[in-house]
N, CA, C and O atoms as a GROMACS GRO file, in nm:
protein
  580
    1UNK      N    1  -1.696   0.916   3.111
    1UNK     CA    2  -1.785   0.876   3.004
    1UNK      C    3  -1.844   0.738   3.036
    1UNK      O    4  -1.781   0.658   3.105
    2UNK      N    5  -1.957   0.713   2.988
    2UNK     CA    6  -2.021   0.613   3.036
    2UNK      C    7  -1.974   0.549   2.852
    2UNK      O    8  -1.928   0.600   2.750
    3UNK      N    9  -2.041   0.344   2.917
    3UNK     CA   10  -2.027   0.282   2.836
    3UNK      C   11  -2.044   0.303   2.687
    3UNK      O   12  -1.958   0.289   2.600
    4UNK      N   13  -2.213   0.352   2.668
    4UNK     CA   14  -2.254   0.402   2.572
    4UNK      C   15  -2.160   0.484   2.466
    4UNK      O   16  -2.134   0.466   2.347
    5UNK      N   17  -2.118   0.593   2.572
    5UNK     CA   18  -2.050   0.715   2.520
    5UNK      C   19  -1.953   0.651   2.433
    5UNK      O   20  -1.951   0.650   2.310
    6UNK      N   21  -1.843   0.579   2.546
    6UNK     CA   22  -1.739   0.516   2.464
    6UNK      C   23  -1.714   0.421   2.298
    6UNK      O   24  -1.623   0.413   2.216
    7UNK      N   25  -1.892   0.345   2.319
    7UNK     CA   26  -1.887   0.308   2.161
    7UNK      C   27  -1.906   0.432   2.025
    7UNK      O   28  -1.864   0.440   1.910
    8UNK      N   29  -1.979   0.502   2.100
    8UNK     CA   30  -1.998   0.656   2.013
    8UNK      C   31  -1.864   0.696   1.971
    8UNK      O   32  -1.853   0.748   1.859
    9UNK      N   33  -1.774   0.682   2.036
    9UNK     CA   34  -1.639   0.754   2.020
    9UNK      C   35  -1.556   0.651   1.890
    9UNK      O   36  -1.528   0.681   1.774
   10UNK      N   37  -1.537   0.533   1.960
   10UNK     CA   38  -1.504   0.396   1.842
   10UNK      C   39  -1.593   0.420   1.708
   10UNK      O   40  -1.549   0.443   1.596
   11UNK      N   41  -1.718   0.409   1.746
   11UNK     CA   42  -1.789   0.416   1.629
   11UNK      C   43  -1.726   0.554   1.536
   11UNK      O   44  -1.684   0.530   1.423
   12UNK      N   45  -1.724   0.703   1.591
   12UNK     CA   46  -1.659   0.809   1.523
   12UNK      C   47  -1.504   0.779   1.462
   12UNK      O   48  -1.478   0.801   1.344
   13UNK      N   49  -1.429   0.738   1.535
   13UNK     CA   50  -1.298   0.708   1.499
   13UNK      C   51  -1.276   0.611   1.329
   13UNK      O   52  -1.194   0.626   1.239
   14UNK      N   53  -1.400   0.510   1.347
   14UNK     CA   54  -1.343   0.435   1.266
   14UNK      C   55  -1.461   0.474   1.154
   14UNK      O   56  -1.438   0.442   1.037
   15UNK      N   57  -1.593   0.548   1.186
   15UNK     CA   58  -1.644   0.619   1.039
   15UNK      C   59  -1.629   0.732   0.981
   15UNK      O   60  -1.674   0.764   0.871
   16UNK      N   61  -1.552   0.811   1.068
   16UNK     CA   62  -1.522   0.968   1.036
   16UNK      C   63  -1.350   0.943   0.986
   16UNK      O   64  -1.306   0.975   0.875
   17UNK      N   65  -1.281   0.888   1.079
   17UNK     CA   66  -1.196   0.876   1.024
   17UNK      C   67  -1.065   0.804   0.946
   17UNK      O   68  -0.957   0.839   0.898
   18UNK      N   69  -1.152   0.664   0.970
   18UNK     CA   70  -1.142   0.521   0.880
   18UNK      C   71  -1.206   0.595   0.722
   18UNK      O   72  -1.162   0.646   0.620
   19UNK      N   73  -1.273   0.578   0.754
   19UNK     CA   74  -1.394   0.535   0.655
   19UNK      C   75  -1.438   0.661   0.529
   19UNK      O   76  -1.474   0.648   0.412
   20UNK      N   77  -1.416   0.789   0.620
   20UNK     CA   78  -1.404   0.922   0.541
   20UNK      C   79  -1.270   1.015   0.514
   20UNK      O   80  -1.258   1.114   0.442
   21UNK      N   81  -1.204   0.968   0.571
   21UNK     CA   82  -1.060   1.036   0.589
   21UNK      C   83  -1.041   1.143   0.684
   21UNK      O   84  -0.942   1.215   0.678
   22UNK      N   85  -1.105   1.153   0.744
   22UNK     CA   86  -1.127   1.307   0.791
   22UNK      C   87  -1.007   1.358   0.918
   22UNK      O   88  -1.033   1.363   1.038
   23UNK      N   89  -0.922   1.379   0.878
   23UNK     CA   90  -0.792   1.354   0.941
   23UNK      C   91  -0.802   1.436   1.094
   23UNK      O   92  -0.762   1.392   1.202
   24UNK      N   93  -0.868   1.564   1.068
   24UNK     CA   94  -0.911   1.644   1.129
   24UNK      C   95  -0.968   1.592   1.275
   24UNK      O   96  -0.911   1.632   1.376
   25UNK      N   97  -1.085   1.498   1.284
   25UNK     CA   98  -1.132   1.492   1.333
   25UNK      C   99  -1.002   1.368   1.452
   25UNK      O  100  -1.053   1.307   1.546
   26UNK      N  101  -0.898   1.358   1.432
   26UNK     CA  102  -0.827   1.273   1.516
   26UNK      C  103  -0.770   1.368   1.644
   26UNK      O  104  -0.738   1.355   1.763
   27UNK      N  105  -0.775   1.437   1.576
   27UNK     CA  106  -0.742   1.580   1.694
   27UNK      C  107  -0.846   1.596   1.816
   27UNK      O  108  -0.826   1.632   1.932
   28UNK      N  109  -0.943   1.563   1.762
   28UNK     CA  110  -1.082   1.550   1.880
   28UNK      C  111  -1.076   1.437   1.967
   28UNK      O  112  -1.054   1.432   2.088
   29UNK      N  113  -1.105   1.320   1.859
   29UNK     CA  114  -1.134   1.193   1.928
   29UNK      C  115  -1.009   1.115   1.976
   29UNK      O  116  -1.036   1.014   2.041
   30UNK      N  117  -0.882   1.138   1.957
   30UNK     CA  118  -0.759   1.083   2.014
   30UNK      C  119  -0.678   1.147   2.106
   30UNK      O  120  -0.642   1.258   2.066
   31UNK      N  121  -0.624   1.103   2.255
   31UNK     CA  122  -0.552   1.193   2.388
   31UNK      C  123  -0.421   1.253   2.262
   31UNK      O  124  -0.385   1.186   2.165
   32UNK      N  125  -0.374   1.381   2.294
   32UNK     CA  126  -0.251   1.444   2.214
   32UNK      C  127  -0.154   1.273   2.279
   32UNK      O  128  -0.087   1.205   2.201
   33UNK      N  129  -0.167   1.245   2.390
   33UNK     CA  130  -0.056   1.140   2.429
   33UNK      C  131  -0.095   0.978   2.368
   33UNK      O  132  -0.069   0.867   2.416
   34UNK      N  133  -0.180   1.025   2.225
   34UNK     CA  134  -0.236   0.862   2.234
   34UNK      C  135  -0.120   0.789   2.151
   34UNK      O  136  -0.039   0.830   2.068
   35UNK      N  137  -0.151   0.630   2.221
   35UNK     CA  138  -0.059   0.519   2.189
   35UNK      C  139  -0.121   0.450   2.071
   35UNK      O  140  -0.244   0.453   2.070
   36UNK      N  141  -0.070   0.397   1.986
   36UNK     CA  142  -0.083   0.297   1.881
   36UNK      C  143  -0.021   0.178   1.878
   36UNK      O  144   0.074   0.158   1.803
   37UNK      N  145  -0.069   0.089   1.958
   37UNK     CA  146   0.029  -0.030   1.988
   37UNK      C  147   0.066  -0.107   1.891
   37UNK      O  148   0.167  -0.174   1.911
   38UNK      N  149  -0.017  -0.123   1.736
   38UNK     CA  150  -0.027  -0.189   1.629
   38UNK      C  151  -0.002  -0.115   1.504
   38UNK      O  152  -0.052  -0.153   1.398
   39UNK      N  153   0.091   0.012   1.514
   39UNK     CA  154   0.113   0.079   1.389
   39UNK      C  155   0.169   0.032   1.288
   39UNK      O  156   0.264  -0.047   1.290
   40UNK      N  157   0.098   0.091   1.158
   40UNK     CA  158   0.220  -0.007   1.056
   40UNK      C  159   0.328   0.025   1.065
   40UNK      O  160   0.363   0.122   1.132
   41UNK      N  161   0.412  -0.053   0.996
   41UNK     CA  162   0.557  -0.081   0.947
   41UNK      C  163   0.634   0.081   0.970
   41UNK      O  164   0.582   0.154   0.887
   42UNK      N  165   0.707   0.137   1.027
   42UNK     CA  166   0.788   0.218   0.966
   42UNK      C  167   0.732   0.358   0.992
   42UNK      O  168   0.789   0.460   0.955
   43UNK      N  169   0.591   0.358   1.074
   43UNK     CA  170   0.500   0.520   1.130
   43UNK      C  171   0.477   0.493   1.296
   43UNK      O  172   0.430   0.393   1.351
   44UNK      N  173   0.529   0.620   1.356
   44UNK     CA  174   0.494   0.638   1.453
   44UNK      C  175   0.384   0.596   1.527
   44UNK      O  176   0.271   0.610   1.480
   45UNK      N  177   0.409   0.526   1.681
   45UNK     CA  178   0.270   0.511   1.759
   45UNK      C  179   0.211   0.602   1.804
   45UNK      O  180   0.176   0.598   1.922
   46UNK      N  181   0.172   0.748   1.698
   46UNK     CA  182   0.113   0.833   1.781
   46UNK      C  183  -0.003   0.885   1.764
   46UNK      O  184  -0.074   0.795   1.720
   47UNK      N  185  -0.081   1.012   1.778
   47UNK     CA  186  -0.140   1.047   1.687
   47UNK      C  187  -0.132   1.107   1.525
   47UNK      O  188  -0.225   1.114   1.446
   48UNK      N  189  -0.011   1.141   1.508
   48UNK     CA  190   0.033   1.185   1.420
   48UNK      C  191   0.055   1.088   1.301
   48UNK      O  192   0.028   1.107   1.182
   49UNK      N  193   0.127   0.948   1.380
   49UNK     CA  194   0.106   0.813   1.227
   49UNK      C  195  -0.019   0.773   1.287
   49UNK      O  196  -0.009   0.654   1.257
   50UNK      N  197  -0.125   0.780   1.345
   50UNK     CA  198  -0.214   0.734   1.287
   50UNK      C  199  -0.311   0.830   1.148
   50UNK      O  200  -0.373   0.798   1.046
   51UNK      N  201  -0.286   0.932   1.205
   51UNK     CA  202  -0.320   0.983   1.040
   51UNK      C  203  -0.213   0.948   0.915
   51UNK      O  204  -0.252   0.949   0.799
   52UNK      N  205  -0.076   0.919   0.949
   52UNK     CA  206  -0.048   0.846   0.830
   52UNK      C  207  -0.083   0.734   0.820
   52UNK      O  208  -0.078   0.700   0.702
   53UNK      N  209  -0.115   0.662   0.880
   53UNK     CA  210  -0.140   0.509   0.883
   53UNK      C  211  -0.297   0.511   0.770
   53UNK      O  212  -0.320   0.439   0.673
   54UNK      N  213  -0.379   0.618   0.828
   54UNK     CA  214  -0.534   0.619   0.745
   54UNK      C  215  -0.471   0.643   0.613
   54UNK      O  216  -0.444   0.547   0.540
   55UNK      N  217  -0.446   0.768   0.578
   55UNK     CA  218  -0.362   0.802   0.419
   55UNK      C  219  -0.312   0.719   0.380
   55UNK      O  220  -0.339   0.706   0.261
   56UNK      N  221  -0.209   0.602   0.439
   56UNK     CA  222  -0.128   0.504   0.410
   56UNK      C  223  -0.250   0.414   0.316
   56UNK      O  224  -0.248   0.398   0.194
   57UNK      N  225  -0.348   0.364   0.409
   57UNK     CA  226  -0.504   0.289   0.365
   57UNK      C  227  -0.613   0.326   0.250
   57UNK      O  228  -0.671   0.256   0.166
   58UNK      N  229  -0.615   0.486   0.286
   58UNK     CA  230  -0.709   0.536   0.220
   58UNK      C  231  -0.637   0.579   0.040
   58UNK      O  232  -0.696   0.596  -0.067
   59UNK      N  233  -0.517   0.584   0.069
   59UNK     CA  234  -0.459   0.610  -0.044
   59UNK      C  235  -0.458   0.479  -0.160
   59UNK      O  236  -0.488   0.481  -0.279
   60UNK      N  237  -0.426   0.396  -0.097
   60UNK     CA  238  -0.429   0.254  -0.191
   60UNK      C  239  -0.571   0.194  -0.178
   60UNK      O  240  -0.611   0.119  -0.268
   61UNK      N  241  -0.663   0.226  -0.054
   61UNK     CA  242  -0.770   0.156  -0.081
   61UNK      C  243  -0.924   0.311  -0.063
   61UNK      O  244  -0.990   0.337   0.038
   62UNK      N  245  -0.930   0.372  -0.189
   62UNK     CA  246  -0.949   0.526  -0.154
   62UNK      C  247  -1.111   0.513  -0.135
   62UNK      O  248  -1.187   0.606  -0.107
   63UNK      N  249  -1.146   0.366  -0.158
   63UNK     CA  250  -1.295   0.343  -0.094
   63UNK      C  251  -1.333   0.325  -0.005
   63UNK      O  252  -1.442   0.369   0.032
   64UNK      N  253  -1.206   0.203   0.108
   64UNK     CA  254  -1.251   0.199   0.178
   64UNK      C  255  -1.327   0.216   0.279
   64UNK      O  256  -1.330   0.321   0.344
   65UNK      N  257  -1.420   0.082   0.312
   65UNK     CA  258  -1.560   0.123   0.370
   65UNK      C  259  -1.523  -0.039   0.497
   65UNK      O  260  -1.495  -0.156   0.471
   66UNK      N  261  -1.542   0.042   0.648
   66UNK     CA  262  -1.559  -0.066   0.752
   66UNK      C  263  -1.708  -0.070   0.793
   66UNK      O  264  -1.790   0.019   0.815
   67UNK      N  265  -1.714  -0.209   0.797
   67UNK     CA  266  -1.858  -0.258   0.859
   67UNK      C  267  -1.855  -0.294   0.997
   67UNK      O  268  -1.810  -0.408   1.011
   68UNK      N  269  -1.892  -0.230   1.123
   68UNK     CA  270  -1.862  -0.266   1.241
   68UNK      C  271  -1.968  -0.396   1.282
   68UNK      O  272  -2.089  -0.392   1.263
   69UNK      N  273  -1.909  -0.489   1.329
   69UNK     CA  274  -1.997  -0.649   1.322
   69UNK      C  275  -2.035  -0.644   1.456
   69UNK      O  276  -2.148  -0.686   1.480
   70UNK      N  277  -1.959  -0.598   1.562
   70UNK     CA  278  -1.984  -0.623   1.657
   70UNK      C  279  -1.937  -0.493   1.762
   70UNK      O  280  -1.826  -0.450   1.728
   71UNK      N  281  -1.984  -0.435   1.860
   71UNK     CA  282  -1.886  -0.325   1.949
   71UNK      C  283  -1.942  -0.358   2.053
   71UNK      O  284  -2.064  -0.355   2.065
   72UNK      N  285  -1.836  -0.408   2.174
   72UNK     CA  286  -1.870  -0.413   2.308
   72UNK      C  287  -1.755  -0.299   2.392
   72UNK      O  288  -1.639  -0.267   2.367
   73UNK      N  289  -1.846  -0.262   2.496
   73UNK     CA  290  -1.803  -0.187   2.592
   73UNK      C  291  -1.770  -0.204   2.719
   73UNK      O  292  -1.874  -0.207   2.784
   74UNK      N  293  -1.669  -0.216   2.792
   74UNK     CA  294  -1.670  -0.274   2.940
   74UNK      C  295  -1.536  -0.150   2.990
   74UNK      O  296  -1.428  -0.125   2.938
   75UNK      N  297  -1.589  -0.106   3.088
   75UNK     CA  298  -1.491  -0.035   3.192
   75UNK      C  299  -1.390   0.074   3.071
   75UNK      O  300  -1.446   0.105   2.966
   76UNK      N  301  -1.302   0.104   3.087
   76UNK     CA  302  -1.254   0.191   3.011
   76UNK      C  303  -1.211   0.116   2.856
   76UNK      O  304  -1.091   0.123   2.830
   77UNK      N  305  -1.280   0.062   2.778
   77UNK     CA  306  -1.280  -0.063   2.674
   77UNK      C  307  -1.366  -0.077   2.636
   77UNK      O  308  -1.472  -0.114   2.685
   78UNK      N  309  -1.314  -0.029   2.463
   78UNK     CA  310  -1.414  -0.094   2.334
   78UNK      C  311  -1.339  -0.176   2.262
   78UNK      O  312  -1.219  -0.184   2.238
   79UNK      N  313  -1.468  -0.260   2.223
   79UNK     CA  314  -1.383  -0.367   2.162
   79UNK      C  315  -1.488  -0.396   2.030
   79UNK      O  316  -1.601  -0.442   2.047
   80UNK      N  317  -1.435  -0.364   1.906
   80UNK     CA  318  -1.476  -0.430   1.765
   80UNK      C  319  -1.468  -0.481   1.743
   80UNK      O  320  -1.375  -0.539   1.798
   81UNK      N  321  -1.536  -0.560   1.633
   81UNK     CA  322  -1.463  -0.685   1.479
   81UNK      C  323  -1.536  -0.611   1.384
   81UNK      O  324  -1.654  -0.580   1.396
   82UNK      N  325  -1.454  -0.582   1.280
   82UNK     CA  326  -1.459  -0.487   1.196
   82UNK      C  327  -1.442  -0.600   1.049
   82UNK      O  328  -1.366  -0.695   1.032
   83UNK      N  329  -1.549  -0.538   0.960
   83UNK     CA  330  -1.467  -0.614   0.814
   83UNK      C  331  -1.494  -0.466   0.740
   83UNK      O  332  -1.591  -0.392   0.734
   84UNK      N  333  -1.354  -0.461   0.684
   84UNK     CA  334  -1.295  -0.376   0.624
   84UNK      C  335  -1.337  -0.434   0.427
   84UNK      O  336  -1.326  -0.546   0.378
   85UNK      N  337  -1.375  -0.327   0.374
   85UNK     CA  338  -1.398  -0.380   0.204
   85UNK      C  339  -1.330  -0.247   0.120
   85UNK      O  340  -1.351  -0.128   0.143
   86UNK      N  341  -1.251  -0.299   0.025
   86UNK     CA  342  -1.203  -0.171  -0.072
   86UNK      C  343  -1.128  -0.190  -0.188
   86UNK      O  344  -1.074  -0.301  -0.191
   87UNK      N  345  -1.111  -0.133  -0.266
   87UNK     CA  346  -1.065  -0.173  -0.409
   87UNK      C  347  -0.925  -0.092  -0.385
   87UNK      O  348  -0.906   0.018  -0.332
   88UNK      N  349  -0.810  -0.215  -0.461
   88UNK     CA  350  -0.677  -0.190  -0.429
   88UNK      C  351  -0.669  -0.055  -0.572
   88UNK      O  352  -0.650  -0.102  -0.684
   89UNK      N  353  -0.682   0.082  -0.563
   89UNK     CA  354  -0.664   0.183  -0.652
   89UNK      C  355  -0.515   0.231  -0.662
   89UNK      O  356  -0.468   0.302  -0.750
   90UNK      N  357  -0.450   0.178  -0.552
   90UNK     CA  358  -0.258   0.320  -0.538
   90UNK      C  359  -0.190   0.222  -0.479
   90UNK      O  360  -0.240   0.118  -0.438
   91UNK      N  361  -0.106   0.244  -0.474
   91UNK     CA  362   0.020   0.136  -0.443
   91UNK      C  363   0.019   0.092  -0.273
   91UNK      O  364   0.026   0.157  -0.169
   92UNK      N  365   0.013   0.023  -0.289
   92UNK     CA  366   0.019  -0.050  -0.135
   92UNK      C  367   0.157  -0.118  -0.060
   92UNK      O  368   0.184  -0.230  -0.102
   93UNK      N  369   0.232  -0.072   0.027
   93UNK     CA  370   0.361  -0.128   0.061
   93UNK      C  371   0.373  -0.178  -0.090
   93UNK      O  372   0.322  -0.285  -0.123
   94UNK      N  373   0.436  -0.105  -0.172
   94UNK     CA  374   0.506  -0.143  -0.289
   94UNK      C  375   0.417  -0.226  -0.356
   94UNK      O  376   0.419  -0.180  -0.470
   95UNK      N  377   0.346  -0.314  -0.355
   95UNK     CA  378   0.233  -0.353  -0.429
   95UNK      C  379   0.126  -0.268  -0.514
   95UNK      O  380   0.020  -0.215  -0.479
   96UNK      N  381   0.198  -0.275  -0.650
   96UNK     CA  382   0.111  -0.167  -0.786
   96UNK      C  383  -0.074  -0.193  -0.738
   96UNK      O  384  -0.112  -0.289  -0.670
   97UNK      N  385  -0.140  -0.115  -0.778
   97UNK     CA  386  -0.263  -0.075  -0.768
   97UNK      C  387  -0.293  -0.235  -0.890
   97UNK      O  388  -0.231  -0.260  -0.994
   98UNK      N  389  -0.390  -0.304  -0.836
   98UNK     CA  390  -0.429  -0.442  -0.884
   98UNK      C  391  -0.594  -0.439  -0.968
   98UNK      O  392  -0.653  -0.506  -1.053
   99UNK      N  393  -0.625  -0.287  -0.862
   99UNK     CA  394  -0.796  -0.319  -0.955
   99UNK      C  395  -0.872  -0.456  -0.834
   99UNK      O  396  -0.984  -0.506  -0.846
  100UNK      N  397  -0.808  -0.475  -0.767
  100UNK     CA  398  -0.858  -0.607  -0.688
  100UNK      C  399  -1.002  -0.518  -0.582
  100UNK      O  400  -0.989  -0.410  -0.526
  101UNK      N  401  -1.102  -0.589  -0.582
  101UNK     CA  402  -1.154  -0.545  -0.431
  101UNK      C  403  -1.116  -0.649  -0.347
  101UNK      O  404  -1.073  -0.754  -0.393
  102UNK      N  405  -1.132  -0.623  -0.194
  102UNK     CA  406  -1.040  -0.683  -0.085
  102UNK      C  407  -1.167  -0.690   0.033
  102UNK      O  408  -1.260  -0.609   0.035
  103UNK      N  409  -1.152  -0.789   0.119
  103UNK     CA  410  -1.252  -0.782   0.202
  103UNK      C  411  -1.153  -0.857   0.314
  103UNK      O  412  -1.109  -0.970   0.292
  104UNK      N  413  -1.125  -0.789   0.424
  104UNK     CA  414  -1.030  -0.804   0.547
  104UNK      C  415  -1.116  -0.794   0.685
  104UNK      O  416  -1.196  -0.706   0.717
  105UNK      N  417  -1.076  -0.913   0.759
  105UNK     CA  418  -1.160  -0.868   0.891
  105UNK      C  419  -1.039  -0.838   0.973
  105UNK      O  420  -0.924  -0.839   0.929
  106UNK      N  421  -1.075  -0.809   1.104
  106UNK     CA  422  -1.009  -0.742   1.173
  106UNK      C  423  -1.093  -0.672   1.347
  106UNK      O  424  -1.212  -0.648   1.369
  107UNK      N  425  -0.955  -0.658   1.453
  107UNK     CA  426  -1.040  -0.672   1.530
  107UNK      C  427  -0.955  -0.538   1.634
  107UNK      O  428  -0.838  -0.540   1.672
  108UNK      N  429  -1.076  -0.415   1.663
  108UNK     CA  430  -0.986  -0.289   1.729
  108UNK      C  431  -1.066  -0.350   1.872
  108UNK      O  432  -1.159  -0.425   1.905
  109UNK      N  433  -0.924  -0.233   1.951
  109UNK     CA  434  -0.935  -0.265   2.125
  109UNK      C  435  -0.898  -0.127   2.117
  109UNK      O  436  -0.799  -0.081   2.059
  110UNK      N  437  -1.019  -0.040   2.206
  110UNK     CA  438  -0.932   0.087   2.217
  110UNK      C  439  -0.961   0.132   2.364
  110UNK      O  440  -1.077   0.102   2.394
  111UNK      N  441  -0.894   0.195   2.468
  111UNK     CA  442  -0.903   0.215   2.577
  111UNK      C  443  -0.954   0.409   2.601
  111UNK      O  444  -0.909   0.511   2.547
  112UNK      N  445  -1.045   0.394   2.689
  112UNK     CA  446  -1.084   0.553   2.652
  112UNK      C  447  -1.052   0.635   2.780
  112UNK      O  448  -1.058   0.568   2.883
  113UNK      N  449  -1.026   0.743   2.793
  113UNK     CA  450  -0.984   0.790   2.933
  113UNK      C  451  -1.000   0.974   2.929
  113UNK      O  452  -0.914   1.042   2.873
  114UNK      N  453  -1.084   1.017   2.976
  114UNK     CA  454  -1.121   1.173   2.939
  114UNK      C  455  -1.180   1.186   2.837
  114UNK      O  456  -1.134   1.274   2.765
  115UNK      N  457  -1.275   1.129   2.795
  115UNK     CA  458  -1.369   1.129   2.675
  115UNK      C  459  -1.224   1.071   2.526
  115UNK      O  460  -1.262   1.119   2.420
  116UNK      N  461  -1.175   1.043   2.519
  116UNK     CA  462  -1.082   1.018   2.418
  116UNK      C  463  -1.028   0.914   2.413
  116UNK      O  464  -1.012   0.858   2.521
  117UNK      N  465  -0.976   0.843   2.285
  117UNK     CA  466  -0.879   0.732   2.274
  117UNK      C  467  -0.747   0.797   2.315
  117UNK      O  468  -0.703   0.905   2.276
  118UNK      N  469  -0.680   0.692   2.420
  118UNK     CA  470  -0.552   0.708   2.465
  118UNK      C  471  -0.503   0.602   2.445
  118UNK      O  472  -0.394   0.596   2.500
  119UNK      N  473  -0.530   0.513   2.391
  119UNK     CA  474  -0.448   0.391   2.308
  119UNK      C  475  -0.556   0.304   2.285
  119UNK      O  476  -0.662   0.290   2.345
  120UNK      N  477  -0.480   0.214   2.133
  120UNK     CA  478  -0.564   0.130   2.020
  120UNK      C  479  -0.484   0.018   2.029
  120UNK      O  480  -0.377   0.026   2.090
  121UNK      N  481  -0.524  -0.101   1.970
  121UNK     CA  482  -0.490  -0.234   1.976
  121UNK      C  483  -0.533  -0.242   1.843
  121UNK      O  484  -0.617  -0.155   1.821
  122UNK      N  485  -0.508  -0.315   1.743
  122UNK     CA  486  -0.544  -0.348   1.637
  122UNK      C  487  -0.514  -0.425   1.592
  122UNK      O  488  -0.392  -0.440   1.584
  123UNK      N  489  -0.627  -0.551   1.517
  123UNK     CA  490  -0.522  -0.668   1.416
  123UNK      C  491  -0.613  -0.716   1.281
  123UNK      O  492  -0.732  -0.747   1.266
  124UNK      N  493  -0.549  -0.710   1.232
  124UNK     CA  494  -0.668  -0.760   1.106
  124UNK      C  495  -0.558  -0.866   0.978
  124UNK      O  496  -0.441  -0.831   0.972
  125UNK      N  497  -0.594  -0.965   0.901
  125UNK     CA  498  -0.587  -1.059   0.823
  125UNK      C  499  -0.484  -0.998   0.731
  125UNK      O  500  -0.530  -0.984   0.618
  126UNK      N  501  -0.341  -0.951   0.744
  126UNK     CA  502  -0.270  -0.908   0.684
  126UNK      C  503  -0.252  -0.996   0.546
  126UNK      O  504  -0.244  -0.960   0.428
  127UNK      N  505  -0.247  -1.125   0.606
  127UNK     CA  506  -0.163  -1.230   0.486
  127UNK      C  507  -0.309  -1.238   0.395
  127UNK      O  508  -0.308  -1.221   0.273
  128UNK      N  509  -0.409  -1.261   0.454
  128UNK     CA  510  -0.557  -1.268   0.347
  128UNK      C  511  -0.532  -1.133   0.254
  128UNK      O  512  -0.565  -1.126   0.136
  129UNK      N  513  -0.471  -1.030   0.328
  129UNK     CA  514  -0.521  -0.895   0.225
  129UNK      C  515  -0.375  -0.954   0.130
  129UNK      O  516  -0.394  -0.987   0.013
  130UNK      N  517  -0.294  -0.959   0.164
  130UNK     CA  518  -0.192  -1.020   0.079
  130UNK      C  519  -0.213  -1.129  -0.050
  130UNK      O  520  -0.184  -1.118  -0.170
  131UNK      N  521  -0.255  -1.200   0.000
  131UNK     CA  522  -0.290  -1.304  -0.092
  131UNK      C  523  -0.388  -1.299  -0.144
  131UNK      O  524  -0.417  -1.400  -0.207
  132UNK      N  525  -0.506  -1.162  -0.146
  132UNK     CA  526  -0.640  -1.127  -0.258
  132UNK      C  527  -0.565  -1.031  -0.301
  132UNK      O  528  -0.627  -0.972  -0.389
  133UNK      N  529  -0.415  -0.962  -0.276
  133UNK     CA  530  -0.365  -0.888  -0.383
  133UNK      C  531  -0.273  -0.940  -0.493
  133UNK      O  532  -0.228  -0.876  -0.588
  134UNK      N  533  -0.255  -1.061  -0.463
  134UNK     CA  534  -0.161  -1.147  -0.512
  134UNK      C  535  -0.068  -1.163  -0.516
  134UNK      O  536  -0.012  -1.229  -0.604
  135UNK      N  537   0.000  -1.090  -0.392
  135UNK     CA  538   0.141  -1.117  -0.341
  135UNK      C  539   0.184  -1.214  -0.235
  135UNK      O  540   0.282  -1.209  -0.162
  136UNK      N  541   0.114  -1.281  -0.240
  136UNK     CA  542   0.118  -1.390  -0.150
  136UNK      C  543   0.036  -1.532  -0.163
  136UNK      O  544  -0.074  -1.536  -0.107
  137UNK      N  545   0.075  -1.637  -0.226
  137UNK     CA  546   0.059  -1.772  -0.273
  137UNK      C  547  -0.071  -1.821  -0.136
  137UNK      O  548  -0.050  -1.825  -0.015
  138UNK      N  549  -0.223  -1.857  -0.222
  138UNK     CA  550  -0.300  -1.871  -0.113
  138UNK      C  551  -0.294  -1.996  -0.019
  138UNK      O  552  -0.221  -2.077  -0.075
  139UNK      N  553  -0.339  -2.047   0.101
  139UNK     CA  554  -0.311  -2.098   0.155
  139UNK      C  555  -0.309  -2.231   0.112
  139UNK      O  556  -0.410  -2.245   0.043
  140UNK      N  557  -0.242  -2.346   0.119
  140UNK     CA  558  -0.230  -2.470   0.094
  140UNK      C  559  -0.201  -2.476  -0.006
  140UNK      O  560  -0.170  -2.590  -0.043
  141UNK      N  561  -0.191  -2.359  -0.116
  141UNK     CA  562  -0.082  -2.370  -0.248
  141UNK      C  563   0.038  -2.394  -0.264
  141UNK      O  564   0.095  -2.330  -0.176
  142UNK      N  565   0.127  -2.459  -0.334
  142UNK     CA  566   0.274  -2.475  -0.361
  142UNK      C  567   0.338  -2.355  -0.402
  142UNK      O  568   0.303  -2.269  -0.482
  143UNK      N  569   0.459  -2.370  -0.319
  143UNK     CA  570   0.538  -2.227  -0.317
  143UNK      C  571   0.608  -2.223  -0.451
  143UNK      O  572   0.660  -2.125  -0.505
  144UNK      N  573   0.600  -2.365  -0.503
  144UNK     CA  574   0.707  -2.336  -0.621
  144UNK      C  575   0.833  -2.441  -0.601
  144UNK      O  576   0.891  -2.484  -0.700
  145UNK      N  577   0.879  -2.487  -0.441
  145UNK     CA  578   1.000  -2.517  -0.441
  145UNK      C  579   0.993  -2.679  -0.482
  145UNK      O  580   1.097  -2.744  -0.492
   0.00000   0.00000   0.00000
């Protein structure tokens, strides 16, 4: 696959099945052997938690919508910065549904090999999404002690 191709693929991954849920479509665009180097808490690095990982997202944030800011392509490598926007609706790692909207950036690395993702890199503003849900005291605030 040429460069091009490869953002086509990133770009599908994270609007078909970020962005729409479409669980289905991970079966296409991910190697059966793909790696998840950045899975959440407690789900498999495979393909299999990364469809829990989306449900995990899409369930507490059932709007979510990513804005891709940037996608570069080099050699078997895409690389995003993504800002992620969505209203906290379902429980999030134990955090009750807030009614909050959330705006998280974040930044994917995915390596492509036979037309497919065979492993993802991922990181995005955990403690920011934390602290616009209000479980986490914002920065330079007093803890209390």
């Amino acid at each position: 696959m040429g460069l091009e191709e490869n953002k086509v693929l990133a770009r599908r991954f994270i609007s078909e099945g970020w962005d729409k849920g479409n669980l289905g479509i991970l079966d296409e665009l991910l190697a059966p052997t793909y790696v998840d180097h950045n899975p959440p808490p407690g789900l498999p690095a495979d393909r299999e938690g990364a469809k829990q990982g989306i449900t995990l997202f899409r369930t507490a944030f059932p709007d979510l919508k990513n804005t891709i800011e940037d996608l570069v392509a080099e050699g078997d490598k895409v690389v995003g910065r993504l800002i992620s926007r969505g209203t906290h609706r379902g429980e999030f790692q134990g955090i009750p549904p807030t009614g909050k909207q959330v705006v998280v950036e974040g930044i994917f690395i995915g390596r492509v090999a036979g037309g497919k993702l065979v492993e993802t890199w991922g990181q995005f503003d955990a403690i920011g999404l934390l602290q616009q849900l209000g479980a986490m005291p914002p920065a330079g605030e007093a803890t209390g002690r």
